[in-house]
N, C-alpha and C positions, 0 to 999 in steps of 0.2 A: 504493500500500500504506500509505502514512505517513498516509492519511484513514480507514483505517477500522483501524488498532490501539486505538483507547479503544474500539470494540465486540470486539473481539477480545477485548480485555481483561475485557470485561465477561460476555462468554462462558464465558472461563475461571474467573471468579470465583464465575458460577452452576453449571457444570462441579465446582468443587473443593470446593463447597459440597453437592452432590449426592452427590459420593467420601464426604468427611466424614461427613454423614450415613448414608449406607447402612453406614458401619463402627462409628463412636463415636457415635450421636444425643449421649448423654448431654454428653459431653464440648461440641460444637456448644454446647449449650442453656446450660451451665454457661459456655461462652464468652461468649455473647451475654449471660447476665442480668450478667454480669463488666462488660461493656464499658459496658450502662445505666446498673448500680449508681457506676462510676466518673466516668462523665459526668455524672450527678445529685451524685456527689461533690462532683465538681470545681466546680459551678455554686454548691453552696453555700459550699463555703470561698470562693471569689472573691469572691461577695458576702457575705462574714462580714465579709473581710479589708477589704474597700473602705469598711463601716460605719463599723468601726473607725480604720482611715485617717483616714477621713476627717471624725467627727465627735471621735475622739479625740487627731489629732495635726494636723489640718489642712490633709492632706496626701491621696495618693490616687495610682491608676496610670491614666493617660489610657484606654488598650487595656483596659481593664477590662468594660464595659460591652458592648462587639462583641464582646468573646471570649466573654462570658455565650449574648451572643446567638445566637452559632455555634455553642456546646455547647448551646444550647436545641433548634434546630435538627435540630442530628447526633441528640438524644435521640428526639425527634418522628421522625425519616425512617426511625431505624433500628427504633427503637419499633414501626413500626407492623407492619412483615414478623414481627416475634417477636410483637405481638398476635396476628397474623393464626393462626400457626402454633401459637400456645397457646391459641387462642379466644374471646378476652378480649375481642374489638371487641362496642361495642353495638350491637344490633341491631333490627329490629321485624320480627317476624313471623307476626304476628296475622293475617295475612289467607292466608299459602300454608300455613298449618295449619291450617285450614279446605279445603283442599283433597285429595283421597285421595292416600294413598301414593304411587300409580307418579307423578302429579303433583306434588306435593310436592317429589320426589326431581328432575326435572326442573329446576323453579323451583332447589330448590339447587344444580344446575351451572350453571344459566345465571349466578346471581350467582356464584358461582366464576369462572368464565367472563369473566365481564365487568370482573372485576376486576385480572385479569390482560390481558385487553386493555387497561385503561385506563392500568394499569401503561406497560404496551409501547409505546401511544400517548406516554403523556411521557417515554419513554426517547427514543422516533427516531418522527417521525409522517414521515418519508420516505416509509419502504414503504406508504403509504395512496396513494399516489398509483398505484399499479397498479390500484386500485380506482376512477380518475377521479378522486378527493380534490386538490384545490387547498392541499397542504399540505406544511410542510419544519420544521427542527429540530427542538428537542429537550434534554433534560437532557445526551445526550453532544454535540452540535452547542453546544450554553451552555456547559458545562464545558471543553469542546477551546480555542473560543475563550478564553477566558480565559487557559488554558496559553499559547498560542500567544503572545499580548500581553503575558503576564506582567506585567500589572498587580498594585499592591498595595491592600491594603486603608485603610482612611481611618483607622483609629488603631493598630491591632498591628502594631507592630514586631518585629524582631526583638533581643536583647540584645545590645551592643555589643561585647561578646567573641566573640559566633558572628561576628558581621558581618566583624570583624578576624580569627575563625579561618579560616573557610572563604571569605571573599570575595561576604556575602549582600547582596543589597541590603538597605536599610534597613527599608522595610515587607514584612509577611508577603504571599505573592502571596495573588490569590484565589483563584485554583483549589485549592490546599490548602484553605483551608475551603466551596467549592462541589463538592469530590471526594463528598461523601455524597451526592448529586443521582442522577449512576448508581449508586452503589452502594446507597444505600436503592432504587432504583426496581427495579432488580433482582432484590432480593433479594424486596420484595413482587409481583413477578410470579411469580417461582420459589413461593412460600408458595403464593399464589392455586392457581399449577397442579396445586402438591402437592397442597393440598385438595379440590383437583376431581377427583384421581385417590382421595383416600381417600375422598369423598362413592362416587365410580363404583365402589369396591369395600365399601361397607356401613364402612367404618371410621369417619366421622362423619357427622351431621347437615348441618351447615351449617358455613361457617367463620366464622359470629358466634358470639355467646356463647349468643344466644336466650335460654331460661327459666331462664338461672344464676341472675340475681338474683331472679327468682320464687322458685327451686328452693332459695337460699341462704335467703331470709324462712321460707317456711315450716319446714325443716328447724330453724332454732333460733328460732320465735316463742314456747316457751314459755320461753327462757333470764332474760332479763328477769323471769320471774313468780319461777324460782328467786334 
């Protein structure tokens, strides 16, 4: 049982995330643009503050640079499942719009489709091997181990009062900053599947953006003449 709780977990999380939605979308949406807006935050003060540091008093915080890097990261994975679900990814689909309707409609499940497969493939490619596949781990097999080993990261430590309050070791583990690995991967399967069921009921298009930016050019090309 103790090897397969990080999927467990990750079930629930797509689970609770389904509850959510079917009661408050809004609230959901207003979480999520919350969590980007804060991680974009954060990525700028760190590198305000390190500028400053460090061309102004000559000074600077070693863990600076890997923590950037880790909220860059977390910004990107979680990023992408809230593209997905607000339609923002770019897209090209010049050539399956050239194709009739009930076609059309197809081509956009399959890439729905497909996206959430590949999702799920780098959550766990285990289950491929039912299919003959010569294949094993995964974002939760990457992440577990890590927990398991409890290694730390190469410059973020933790603050030397938490170490002395609670008994932490000195560097921050990694699996705390590789936890967004299943949790982004999840949640862009979840999006994916969402959208293949609003594709299969006439409620969108596609789950790219398609003709936004066409459709955004022409709507205001005369602003500029004003």
């Amino acid at each position: 049982m103790s090897a397969y709780w990080p999927f467990l977990a990750v079930l629930a999380l797509v689970v609770l995330l389904f509850l959510a939605e079917r009661r408050r979308p809004e609230i959901v949406t207003r979480i999520e643009e919350n969590i980007l807006a804060t991680i974009l935050a954060a990525i700028t003060l760190i590198s305000f503050s390190q500028v400053v540091a460090r061309y102004g008093f000559n000074s600077g915080w070693t863990g600076a640079l890997e923590l950037t890097r880790i909220l860059f990261a977390w910004m990107i994975l979680f990023g992408m499942s809230y593209g997905l679900k607000q339609g923002i990814h770019l897209g090209v689909d010049a050539l399956i719009r050239l194709f009739p309707k009930p076609l059309f409609r197809v081509a956009a499940l399959f890439g729905a489709f497909c996206t959430a497969l590949y999702a799920i493939m780098l959550l766990s490619a285990d289950w491929l091997s039912i299919f003959g596949a010569n294949s094993s781990g995964g974002a939760i097999f990457y992440w577990k181990r890590f927990f398991d080993l409890g290694l730390g990261l190469d410059d973020l430590r933790y603050p030397v009062f938490i170490q002395e309050a609670f008994g932490m070791q000195e560097r921050v583990q990694r699996w705390i900053a590789y936890l967004i690995l299943p949790i982004g991967l999840s949640m862009l399967a979840f999006r994916a599947l969402q959208g293949l069921v609003q594709i299969w009921n006439g409620e969108r298009e596609l789950i790219i953006a398609s003709h936004e930016a066409e459709d955004l050019v022409a709507e205001n090309k005369d602003v500029l003449k004003d």
